[in-house]
N, C-alpha and C positions, 0 to 999 in steps of 0.2 A: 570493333568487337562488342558483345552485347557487354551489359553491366549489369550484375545481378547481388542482390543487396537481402539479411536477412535480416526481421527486427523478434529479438526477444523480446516481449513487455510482459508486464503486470497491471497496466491501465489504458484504456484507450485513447482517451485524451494526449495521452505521453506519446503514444505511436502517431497519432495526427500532426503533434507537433514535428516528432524526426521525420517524414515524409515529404514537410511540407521543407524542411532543411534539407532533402536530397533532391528536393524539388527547383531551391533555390539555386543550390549546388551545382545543374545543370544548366542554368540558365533556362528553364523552360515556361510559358507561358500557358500551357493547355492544360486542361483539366487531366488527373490521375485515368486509367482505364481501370474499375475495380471489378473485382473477380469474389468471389468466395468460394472454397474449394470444395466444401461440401455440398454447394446447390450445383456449380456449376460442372465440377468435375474436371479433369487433368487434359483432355483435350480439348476441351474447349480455351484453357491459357494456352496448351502447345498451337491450335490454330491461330490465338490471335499474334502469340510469337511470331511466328512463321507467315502468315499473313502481309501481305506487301499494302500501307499504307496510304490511303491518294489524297491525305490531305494533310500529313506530320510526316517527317521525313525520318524522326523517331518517337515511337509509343513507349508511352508512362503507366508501366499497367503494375497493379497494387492485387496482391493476391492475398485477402482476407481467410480466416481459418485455413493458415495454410499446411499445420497438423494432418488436414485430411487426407493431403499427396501421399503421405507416408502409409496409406492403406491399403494406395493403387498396387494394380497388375504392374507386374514386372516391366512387360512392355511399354504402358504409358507412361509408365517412370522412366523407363531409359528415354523415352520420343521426350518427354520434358528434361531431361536433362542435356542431350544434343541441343535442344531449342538455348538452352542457358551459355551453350558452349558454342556459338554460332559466331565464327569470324567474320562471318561480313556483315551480321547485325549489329546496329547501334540504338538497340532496344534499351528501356530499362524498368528490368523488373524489379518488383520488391514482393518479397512473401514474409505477411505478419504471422506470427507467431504469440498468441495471446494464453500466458500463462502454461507456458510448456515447459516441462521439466524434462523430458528423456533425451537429454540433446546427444544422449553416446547411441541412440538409435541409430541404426545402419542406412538406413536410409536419406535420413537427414544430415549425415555424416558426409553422402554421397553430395547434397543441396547444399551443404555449405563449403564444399571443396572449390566449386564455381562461383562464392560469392563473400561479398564482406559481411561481416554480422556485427548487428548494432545489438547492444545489451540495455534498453532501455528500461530500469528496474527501479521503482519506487524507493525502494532503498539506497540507491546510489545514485539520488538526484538531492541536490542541496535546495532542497525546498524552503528551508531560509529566505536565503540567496534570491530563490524565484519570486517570494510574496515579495521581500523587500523591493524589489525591482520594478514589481507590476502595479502597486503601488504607488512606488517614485515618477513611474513613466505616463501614470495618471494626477499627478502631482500632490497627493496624500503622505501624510507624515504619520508614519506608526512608532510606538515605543518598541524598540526593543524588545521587553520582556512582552510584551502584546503578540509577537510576531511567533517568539516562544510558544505562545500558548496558542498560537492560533495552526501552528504547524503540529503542536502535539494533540490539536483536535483529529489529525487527517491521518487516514491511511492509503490516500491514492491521491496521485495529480488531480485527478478529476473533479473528488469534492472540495479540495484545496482550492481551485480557480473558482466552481461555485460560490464556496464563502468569500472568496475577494470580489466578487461581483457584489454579494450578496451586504457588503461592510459599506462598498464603495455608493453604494445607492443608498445606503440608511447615513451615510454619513457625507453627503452630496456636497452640502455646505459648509460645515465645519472641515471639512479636508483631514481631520487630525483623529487619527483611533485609537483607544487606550487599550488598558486589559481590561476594563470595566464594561468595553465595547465588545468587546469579543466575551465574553459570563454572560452578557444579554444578549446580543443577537444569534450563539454558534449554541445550538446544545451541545449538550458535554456526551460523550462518549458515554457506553455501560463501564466501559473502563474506569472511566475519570469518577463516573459513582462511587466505582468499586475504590478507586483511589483512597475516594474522600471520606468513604466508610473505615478505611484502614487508621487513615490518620487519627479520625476519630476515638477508634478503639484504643491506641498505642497513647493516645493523650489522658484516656479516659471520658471524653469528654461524651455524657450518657447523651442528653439532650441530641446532639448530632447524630451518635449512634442510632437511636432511635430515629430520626428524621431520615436518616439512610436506609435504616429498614423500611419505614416507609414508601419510599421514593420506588427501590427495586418492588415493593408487592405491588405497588402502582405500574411497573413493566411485566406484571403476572408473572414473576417469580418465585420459584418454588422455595421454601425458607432450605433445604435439602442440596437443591442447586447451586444457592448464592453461598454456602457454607462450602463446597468444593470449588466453587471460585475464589473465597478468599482464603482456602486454605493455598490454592495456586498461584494469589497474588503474594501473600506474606512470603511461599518458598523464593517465589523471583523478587523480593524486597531483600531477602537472605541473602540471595546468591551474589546480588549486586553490589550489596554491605562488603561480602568477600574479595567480588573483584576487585572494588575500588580500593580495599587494602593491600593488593597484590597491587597492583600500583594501574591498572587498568582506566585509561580514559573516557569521554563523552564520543568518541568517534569508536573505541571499541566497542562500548557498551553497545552501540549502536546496529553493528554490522553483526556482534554477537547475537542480537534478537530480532534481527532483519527487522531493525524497526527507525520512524526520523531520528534523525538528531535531535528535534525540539523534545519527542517523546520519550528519551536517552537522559536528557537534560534532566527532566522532571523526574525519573526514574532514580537518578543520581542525588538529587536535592530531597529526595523523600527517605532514601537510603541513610543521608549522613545527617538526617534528621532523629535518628531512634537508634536504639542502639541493640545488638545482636542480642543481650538477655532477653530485651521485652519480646524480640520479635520472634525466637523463638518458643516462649514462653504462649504467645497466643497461637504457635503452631503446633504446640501439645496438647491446649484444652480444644481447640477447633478438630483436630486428629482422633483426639477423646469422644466429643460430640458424634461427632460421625459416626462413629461406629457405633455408640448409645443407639442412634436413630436409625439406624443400618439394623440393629440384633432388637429392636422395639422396646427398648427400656426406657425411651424418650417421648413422645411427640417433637415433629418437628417443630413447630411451630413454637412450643413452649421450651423445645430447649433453645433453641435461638435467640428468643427471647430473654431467658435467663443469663444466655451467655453473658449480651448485652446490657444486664442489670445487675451482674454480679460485682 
């Protein structure tokens, strides 16, 4: 009977990897047969389904953007779906599914009836776990808090293995990566600015502040902009101050903001770092500003700047 396999992802990288484990899975040697649904269209997979083979006695066929099936005529959706349901084939297909949300779609409801579905998601990947690993099995020693910080740089597998390439070659000979390794070789996120702007303010510490402002007008930000971003960062520094009091941990935090674990971490250490008067204190006069500069009683520019120098 055929085998038919769905992959939800949110990075491509991560779907290369589970393909190449169902790949393994089979015991198969040959290269994948890849499709994309959108160029190639729903019968072009159902003929190669169906299709009799003269040189694999079964086909590894990989259907790329496979969202697009779900647009077809009725007809070539029921022809691909007998193809999936074919007792005497011992095909196996896979249709990716790259950042797809409507999975109660009826149609796709019908495509996963005939197949198992991998939910490979950024978010519920211990990407820890991965760097320590890929690391170790290139024989490199990371600290710890390095791997922290190099995992709350990422928000996909993809750039993740980039920067371990990217550590692994600047750090060829020494074998050994600090966090001092990772502040110089990884830029830092608009986040991690936005971070270090926050901390800044909550310490007082103007010098910084200023250097931050700097930093975002050198990403040609608008002083307007970065004032609704840190009014959005301080409410999620709030809100995490809260949960962590409700007694909420680094693996909630984490699934709560669909975001790593390393970046949960840091989330949480900035949180129990300041305490809920200051921080909402600076989401009253930031709340205040804005609307100054919203109704034109401000310039932006100079009120941003005042904030920071008051």
């Amino acid at each position: 009977m055929a085998a038919n396999f769905i992959i939800l992802a949110d990075d491509s990288l991560a779907v290369d990897r589970k393909i190449e484990e169902i790949k393994k899975g089979f015991n198969l040697d040959s290269d994948p047969i890849i499709y994309s649904a959108d160029e190639e269209g729903t019968y072009a997979i159902v003929d190669e389904l169906t299709t009799i083979s003269l040189f694999e006695e079964t086909k590894f066929v990989v259907v790329r953007r496979a969202e697009a099936l779900l647009a077809k005529t009725d007809h070539a959706f029921l022809d691909l779906l007998k193809a999936m349901n074919n007792q005497n084939s011992s095909n196996i297909l896979v249709l990716v599914f790259l950042y797809y949300q409507d999975v109660q779609n009826e149609q796709y409801q019908k495509l996963k009836r005939f197949s198992s579905v991998f939910e490979v998601k950024t978010k519920n990947m211990n990407l820890e776990e991965y760097a320590a690993n890929a690391f170790m099995e290139e024989g490199f020693q990371i600290e710890s808090d390095a791997i922290k910080l190099l995992v709350s740089y990422t928000d996909s597998f993809s750039k993740l293995r980039g920067y371990i390439d990217q550590l692994e070659c600047y750090k060829a000979e020494e074998k050994y990566i600090t966090t001092q390794d990772i502040r110089k070789m990884i830029p830092e996120p608009l986040e991690d600015n936005v971070y270090g702007l926050i901390d800044a303010v909550l310490t007082n510490n103007k010098k910084l502040m200023m250097k931050g402002y700097q930093d975002m007008k050198l990403r040609s930000m608008q002083p307007s902009n970065l004032i609704s971003l840190l009014i959005n960062k301080f409410q999620e520094l709030y809100n995490v101050n809260i949960l962590i009091k409700a007694g909420m941990n680094q693996a909630g935090i984490a699934e709560l903001f669909h975001i790593s674990s390393g970046r949960a971490y840091y989330m949480i250490k900035n949180a129990k770092e300041h305490s809920l008067e200051n921080i909402l204190r600076q989401l009253e006069e930031l709340n205040t500003l804005d609307i100054q500069i919203k109704t034109g009683k401000i310039d932006q520019n100079m009120g941003l700047e005042l904030y920071f120098l008051r």
